[in-house]
Each structure stands twice: as C-alpha cells, then as structure tokens.
N, C-alpha and C positions, 0 to 999 in steps of 0.2 A: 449685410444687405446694402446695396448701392444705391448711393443718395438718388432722392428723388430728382424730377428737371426743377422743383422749385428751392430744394434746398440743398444746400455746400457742404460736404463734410470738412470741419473746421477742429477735427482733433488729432491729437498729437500721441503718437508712439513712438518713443526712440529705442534704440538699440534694446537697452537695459532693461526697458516693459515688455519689450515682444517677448525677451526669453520667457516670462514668465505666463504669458497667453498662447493657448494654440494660434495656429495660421500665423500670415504673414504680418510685418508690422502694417501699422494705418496710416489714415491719411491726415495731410496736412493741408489745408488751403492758405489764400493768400493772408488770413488774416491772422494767423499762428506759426510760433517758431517752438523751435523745440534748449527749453534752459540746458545748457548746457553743466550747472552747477548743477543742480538737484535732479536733473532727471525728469522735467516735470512740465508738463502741457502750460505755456504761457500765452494768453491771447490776446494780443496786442490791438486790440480794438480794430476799426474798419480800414486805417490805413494797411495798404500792403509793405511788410518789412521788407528791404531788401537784404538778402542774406549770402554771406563771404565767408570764401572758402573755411574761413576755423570754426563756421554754425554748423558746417555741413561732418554727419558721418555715414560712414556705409551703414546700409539697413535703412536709413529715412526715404521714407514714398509720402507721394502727394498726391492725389484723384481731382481731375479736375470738372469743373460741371458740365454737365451735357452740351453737344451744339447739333443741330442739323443739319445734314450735308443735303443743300435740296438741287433741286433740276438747275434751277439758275448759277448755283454755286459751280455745277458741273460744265455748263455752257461757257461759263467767264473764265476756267480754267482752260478749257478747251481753244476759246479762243488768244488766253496770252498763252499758252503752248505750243499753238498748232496741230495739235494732240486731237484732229476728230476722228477718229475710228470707230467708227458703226455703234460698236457694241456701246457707247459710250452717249449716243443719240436719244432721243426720244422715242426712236421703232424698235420695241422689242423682238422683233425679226431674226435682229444679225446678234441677238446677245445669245449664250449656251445657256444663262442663267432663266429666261425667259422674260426678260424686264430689261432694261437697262441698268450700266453699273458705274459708279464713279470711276473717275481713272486714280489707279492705285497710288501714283506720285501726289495728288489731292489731295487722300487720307493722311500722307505722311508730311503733309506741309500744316494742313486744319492740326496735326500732332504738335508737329515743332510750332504752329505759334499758340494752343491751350498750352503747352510749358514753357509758354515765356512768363507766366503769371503764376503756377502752378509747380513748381515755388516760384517764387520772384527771387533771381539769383543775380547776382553782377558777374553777368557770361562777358567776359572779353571775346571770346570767338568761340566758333563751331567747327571743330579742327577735322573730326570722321565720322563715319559713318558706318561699324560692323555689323553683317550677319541680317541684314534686314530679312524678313519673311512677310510674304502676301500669303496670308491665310485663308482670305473667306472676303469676299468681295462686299464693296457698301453701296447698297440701291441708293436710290432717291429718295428723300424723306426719311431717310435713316437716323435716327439721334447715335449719337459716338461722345466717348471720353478720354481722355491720356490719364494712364498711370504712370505715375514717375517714379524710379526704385535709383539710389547710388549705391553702384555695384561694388565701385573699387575711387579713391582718389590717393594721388600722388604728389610730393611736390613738382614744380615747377618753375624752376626761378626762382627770385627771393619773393616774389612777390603774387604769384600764383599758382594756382593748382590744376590740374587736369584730372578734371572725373568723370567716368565714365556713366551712364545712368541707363538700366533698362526701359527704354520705351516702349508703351504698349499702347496700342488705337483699339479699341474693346466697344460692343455696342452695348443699347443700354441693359441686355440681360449680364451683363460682364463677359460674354464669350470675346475672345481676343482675336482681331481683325488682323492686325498688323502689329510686329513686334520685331526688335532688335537692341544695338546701342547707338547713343549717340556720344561720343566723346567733345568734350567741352572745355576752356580753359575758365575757370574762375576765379575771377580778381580777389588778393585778398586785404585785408582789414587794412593791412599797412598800405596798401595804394591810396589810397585817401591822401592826399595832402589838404593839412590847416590851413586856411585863409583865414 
C-alpha cells in the first residue's frame, strides 16, 4: 500500500530481503540506508544520509512523498518555457482530455528534483536520459510521487560510478505516469578529501 500524503515510507529492503518476499523490493526514504554488512534496515534518524556509489546496489528503490502539481505550478512552468499551448491553459476547450493538463516536461523535472532527496546520493552529474515514456497525462491538482529503482551501476573512473536508475512519476493510486531511465554519475567514498 502507498504511503499516505502525511506519512514517508522510511524502510529499507536490499537485494537479499526482496529474494525472499514476493513483489518488488521497498522503499527507502531520506532518513534510511541500507547496512551493507548484515543486510539489514538502519535508520539513521532525521538527518538525510548522503549515500556514495559503494551504499548503492542494483535492486534498491526509494518512494518518495507525494507533491501536487497545481494550476500555478503549470503557469510558471509555462512561462520560463514558453511552453503555452492551449491544452495546457486553464480552458478546457482545446484539451482531448477534457480539463487541462500539465506539460509533460513538468512531470519529468517535479521527478528529477523528489530524487534528489529520495535517495539523497552524491550525483556528480546527470549524463542521459533513456527511453522516457509519457503515459497518462497529469491534470491540476494531481498529487504524483518518484519511484526510484537501480537498474545497473558500473565503474567509472577511480572515483566514480555511473548508475543507471528507473524512473517512475506514478500518481497517488500508484498508476505510473511517466517512466524511463535516468543515467547518473555517482561520486564515490574515496572522493572525499580529509581536511
């Protein structure tokens, strides 16, 4: 069941527990990482950890909490776009949908910045962007959430990783809006320099 708007799912399934539950593994919010010794849900209280590339393995996802995409949000993106086209106005006239609809580059930015927190990772850069899909349009007043899944990571350098993660923009029944990957460089442990 998906968390409610007032409460964060803040637990942890790594690799090793999902084998052993049906579905997919869970989720992880800002205030939990996943031990990597024992396999085992650690919650590091309210601060957000930040987590580098040797935290991360394929299989970890993170849910992040609801947000609303309202008229306003759609008008301000519209105007640093330039992006007004009808369907995206307040006259439901010129939409197919019967209402108005956000513009789909809007979903996919509201995505990319709930995962900048959801994990909280030390992203050096945001290198691509594969395979996106516009599913299912998002009105006004819509609540929406990112699922964050790592699909595949690689090294990178001595000092980084590039992982790839499925992105998903899902409203609040969990049907999934918007989905693709986003490929990422993540700094690792050893970038750190001691002062």
């Amino acid at each position: 069941m998906p968390p409610s708007t007032e409460t964060v799912n803040t637990s942890v399934t790594t690799v090793s527990e999902a084998v052993g539950k049906k579905g997919s593994p869970g989720s992880v919010g800002a205030n939990a990482s996943a031990s990597k010794n024992a396999g085992e849900a650690t919650n590091v209280g309210l601060a957000a950890e930040i987590l580098f590339a040797e935290q991360l393995s394929v299989g970890d996802s993170w849910t992040t909490p609801l947000r609303e995409i309202s008229e306003s949000d759609v008008q301000s993106f519209a105007e640093l776009t330039g992006d007004h086209t009808p369907l995206h106005g307040n006259s439901s006239s010129e939409s197919p949908y019967g209402k108005p609809i956000a513009h789909g580059l809007l979903g996919l930015s509201v995505l990319a910045g709930l995962g900048t927190s959801f994990p909280h990772v030390s992203t050096l850069a945001l290198v691509g962007l594969e395979n996106w899909q516009f599913l299912a349009p998002v009105f006004f007043g819509d609540l929406v959430r990112g699922r964050n899944e790592i699909v595949t990571i690689e090294p990178h350098g001595r000092r980084a990783a590039k992982v790839t993660w499925l992105r998903q923009l899902q409203s609040e029944d969990g049907r999934v809006l918007q989905q693709g990957h986003f490929v990422t460089l993540v700094a690792s442990a050893k970038r750190r320099k001691p002062r």
